[in-house]
N, C-alpha and C positions, 0 to 999 in steps of 0.2 A: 461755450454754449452749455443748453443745464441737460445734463444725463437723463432721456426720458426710457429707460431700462428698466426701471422699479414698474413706470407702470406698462411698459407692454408688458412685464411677469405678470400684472394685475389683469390688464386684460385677458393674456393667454388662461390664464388659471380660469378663467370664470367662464371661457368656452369649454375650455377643457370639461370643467364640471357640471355643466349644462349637457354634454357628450356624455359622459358618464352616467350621469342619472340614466339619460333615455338608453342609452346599451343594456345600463343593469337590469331596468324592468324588463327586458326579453331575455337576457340572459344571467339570471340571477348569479351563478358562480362565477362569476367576472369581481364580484364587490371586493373577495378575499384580493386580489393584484390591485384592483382602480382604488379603491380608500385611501391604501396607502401613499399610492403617486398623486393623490389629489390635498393630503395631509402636509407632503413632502413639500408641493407647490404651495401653500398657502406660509408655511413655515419660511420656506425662500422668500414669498413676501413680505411677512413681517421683517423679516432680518433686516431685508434694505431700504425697507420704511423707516427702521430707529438704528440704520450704522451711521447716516448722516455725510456727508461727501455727497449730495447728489443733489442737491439744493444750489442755486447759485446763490450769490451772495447777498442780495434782495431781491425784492420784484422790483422796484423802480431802478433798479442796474440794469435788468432784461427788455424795462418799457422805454428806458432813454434809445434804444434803437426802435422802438418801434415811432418813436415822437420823429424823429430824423425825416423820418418818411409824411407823418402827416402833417407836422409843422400845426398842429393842435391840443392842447392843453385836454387832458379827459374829465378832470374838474377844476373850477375857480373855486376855490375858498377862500371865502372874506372872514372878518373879524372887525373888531374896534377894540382900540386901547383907552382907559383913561387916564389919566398925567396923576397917577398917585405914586410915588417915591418908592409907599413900600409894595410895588408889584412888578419893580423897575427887575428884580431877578427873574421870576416870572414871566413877564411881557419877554426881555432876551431870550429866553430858551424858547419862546414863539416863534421867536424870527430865528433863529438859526435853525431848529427843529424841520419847522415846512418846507427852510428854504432848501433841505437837502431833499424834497419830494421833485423841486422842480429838475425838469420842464413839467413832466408828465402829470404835478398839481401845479398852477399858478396862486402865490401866496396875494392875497392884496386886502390891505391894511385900510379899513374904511374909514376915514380920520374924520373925527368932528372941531379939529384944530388944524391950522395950515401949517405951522414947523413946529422943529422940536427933536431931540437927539435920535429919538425912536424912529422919527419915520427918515431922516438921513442914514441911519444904520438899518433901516429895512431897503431901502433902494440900493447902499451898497452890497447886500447878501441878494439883489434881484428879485424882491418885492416889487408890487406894482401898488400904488396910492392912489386912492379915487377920494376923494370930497363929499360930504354929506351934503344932500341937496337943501333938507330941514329938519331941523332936531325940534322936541319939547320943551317948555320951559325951566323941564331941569336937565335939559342937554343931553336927551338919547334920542338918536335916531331911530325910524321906523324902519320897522322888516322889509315889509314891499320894498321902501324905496332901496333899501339894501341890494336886493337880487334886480329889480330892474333897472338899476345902476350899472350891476355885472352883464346882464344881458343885452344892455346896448355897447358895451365897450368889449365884450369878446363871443368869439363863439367855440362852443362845448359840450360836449354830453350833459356835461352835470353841471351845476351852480351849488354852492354851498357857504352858509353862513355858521359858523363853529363859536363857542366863546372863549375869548380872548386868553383861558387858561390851562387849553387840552394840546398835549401833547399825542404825535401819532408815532407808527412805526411803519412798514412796507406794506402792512394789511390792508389798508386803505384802500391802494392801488389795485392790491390782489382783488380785496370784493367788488370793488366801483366796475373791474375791468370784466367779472363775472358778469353783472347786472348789465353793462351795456350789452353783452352779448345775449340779452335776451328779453332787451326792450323790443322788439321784434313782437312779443307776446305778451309784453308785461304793460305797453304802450306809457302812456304817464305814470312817473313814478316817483317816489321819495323813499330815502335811505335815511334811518336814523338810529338810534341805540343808546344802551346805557353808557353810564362812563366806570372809570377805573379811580376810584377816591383812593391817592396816595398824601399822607401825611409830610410835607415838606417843612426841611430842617433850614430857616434862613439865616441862621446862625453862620453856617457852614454853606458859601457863596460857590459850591462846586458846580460847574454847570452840568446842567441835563439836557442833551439836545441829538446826541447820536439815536441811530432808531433801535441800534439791538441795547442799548443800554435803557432807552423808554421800554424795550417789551425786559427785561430782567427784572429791571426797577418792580416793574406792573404786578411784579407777581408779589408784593406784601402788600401790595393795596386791598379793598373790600370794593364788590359792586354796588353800583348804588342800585335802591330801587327804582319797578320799571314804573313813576313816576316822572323821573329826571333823564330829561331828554337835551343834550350839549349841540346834537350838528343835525343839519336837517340837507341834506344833498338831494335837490331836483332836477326834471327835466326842464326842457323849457317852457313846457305847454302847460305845466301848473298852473291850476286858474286862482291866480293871485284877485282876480275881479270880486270874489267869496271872502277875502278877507280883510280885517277893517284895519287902521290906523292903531295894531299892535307896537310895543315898542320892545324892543332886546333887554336884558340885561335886567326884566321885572317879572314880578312870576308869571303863570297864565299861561302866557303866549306859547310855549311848548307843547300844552297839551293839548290846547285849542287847536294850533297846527294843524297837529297827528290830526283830532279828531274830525275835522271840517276835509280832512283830505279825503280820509276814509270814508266819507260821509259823501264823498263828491265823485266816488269810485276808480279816487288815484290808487294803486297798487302802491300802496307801502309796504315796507322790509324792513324786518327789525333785525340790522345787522351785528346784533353785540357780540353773538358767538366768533365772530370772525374779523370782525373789524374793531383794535382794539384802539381807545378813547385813555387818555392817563390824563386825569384830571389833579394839577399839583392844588391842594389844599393850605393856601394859606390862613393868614391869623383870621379872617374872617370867616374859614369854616367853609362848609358846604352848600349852604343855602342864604351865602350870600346878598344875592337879590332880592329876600325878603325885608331886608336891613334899610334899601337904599332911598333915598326920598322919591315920591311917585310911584311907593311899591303897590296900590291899588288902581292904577292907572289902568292897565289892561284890564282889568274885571267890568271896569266901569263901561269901556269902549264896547266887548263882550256883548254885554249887558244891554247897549241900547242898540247894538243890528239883530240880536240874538235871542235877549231878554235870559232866561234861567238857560244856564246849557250845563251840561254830562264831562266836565274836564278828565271823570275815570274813562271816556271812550276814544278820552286820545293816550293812554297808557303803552308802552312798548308789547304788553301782553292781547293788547288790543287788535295789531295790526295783523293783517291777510298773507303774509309772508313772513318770512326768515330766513337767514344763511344758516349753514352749518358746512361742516369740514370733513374730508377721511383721515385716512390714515398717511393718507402723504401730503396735510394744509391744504389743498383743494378746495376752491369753496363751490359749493351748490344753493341753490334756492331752493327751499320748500314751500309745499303751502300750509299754512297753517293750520290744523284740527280747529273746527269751530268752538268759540268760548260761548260757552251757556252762563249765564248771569244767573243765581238763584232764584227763583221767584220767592215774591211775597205773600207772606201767612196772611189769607184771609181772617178776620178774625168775626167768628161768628154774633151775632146779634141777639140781644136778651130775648125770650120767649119764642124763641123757632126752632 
C-alpha cells in the first residue's frame, strides 16, 4: 500500500499554521517559539516530498485493484492505424505502451481493414478491435462514428480518441481518476492537452513502450503549441448531434472540437500540466496531416454547417479549466483566469 504520511505532515502543518496565526494576533510573543516550529514542519515536508520511497510504483498498479471491484474500464481509448511499413516501429510501441494501462484504460484499435499482423498482435497484448462502420474516399473514418462506436460496445466514464502515435505513462490514469471525481460539478466534460514532440531515431529499432521510460524519454522533447491537440477524452453526454462529418488524422477537426465544445458549455480541461502525451516524431514530422490526401476535407465540412468559424477558440489556452500538481504529483483542477482577446484599433475616419 502507498505511504500516505507525507501528506497527513501536509495536512497537519497547515492546521497547525492556520492555529498559529490566530494565537499570534492575541498574543504576539508567541511568534519568537511558533515560526520556528512552523519553519521546522514545512522543512519535514519538503524532505519527504523529494526523498522518494513513498510513491508506489504507478498509479495503474494501485487502480488494477480498484478495477477488481468495479469490473469497468475508467477510459476506452481508441486509435487507427494505417498499413504503412515505415510506422510498423511506431504503431508497436502503441500497442504494448496502452496495453500495460490495462484494465483500468481499455486499448481498442479502430481498424478500417479487417486482418493484418497489427491487429493479431493487438488482441494478443488484450486489445479490443471494432470495425469502421464508413470511411471517405480516401479511407479515414469519421470522429462521431469513432466514439459512438465505443459508446455502444462499453460502458465508461470516459471515451477517448488519441492518434495513433502518442505514447502515455501512469498520468493519464492519475488525471482521468481526478476528473471523474468531480464530474459531480463539472457535469459534461472533455480532457484534452498538448503533446510532448520527441525526435525518434528509426535507425535504432529499440523499443519504447514501458511508462517510466515514456516519462524519462519525455523530458528532451519540446512542447508543442497550444494549437495541437493529440486526445480528446469525454463523457458520454457529449453532444456529438453539433458536430458535422469531421474526419481524424486531417487538420481542423481538433480545434473545431475544443471549440464547438466550449461553445456548447462542456467544461473542458486543458490537462498538459499533468497528463503527459510523448508524441514519437517520425520522418514525416509534426504536422503530418497537413501532407495527407483530403487535407482540406474538414475545412470544407466546417464551412458548410458553420460557414467562417474561430479555429483560435478552440486552442488549449482557450479552455475553462486546467490541471495542475503539488508538491507530492497530486493533481487538482483549476479554473481558469478569463482570456481577454485584444481588441481591435478602431481606426479613425478622414475629416472627424
Amino acid at each position: 500500500m502507498e505511504d500516505d504520511s507525507p501528506r497527513m505532515i501536509y495536512r497537519l502543518v497547515t492546521v497547525i499554521e492556520c492555529s498559529v496565526v490566530r494565537v499570534a494576533k492575541r498574543m504576539p510573543r508567541l511568534w519568537v517559539v511558533l515560526v520556528p516550529l512552523v519553519l521546522l514542519g514545512h522543512f519535514t515536508l519538503w524532505h519527504l516530498a523529494h526523498s522518494g520511497g513513498t510513491r508506489p510504483l504507478t498509479e495503474v498498479d494501485r487502480e488494477r485493484d480498484w478495477f477488481v471491484v468495479t469490473q469497468k474500464p475508467l477510459l476506452v481509448l481508441l486509435t487507427t492505424f494505417t498499413r504503412d511499413q515505415g510506422k510498423a516501429y511506431i504503431q508497436t510501441n502503441i500497442l504494448r505502451n496502452w496495453a500495460l494501462l490495462r484494465p483500468v484504460v481499455q486499448p481498442v484499435l479502430y481498424s478500417t481493414y479487417d486482418d493484418g499482423p497489427l491487429i493479431e498482435f493487438a488482441k494478443q497484448l488484450g486489445w479490443h478491435v471494432l470495425h469502421s462502420r464508413k470511411v471517405t474516399e480516401f479511407n479515414a473514418p469519421y470522429l462521431k462514428d469513432i466514439y459512438e462506436s465505443a459508446m455502444e460496445a462499453y460502458d465508461a466514464p470516459f471515451y477517448g480518441y488519441c492518434n495513433g502515435d502518442i505514447l502515455f505513462d501512469s498520468s493519464i490514469v492519475k488525471t482521468l481518476r481526478e476528473v471523474e471525481r468531480r464530474l459531480y460539478a463539472l457535469n459534461t466534460t472533455m480532457v484534452t492537452g498538448r503533446r510532448i514532440n520527441v525526435k525518434m531515431n528509426l535507425s535504432i529499432v529499440t523499443p519504447l513502450f514501458q511508462l517510466s521510460d515514456v516519462a524519462d524519454k519525455a523530458r528532451k522533447g519540446t512542447i508543442m503549441r497550444p494549437y495541437a491537440e493529440d486526445y480528446f477524452f469525454v463523457t458520454r453526454d457529449f453532444p456529438w448531434h453539433v458536430v458535422p462529418d469531421v474526419v481524424i488524422g486531417r487538420p481542423a477537426y481538433d480545434n473545431f472540437l475544443v471549440a464547438i465544445a466550449i461553445k456548447q458549455n462542456v467544461s473542458v480541461i486543458d490537462a498538459t500540466k499533468t497528463l503527459l502525451a510523448f508524441h514519437q516524431t517520425g520522418v514525416d514530422g509534426n504536422q503530418a496531416g497537413q501532407k495527407k490526401v483530403g487535407a482540406f476535407h474538414n475545412f470544407r465540412v466546417i464551412w458548410k454547417t458553420y460557414g467562417r468559424f474561430d479555429y483560435t477558440a478552440g486552442y488549449t489556452s482557450m479552455t475553462p479549466y486546467l490541471t495542475e500538481s503539488d508538491v507530492f504529483d497530486d493533481v487538482f483542477i483549476l479554473k481558469r483566469p478569463r482570456v481577454l482577446r485584444p481588441a481591435k484599433k478602431k481606426v479613425a475616419k478622414k475629416g472627424m
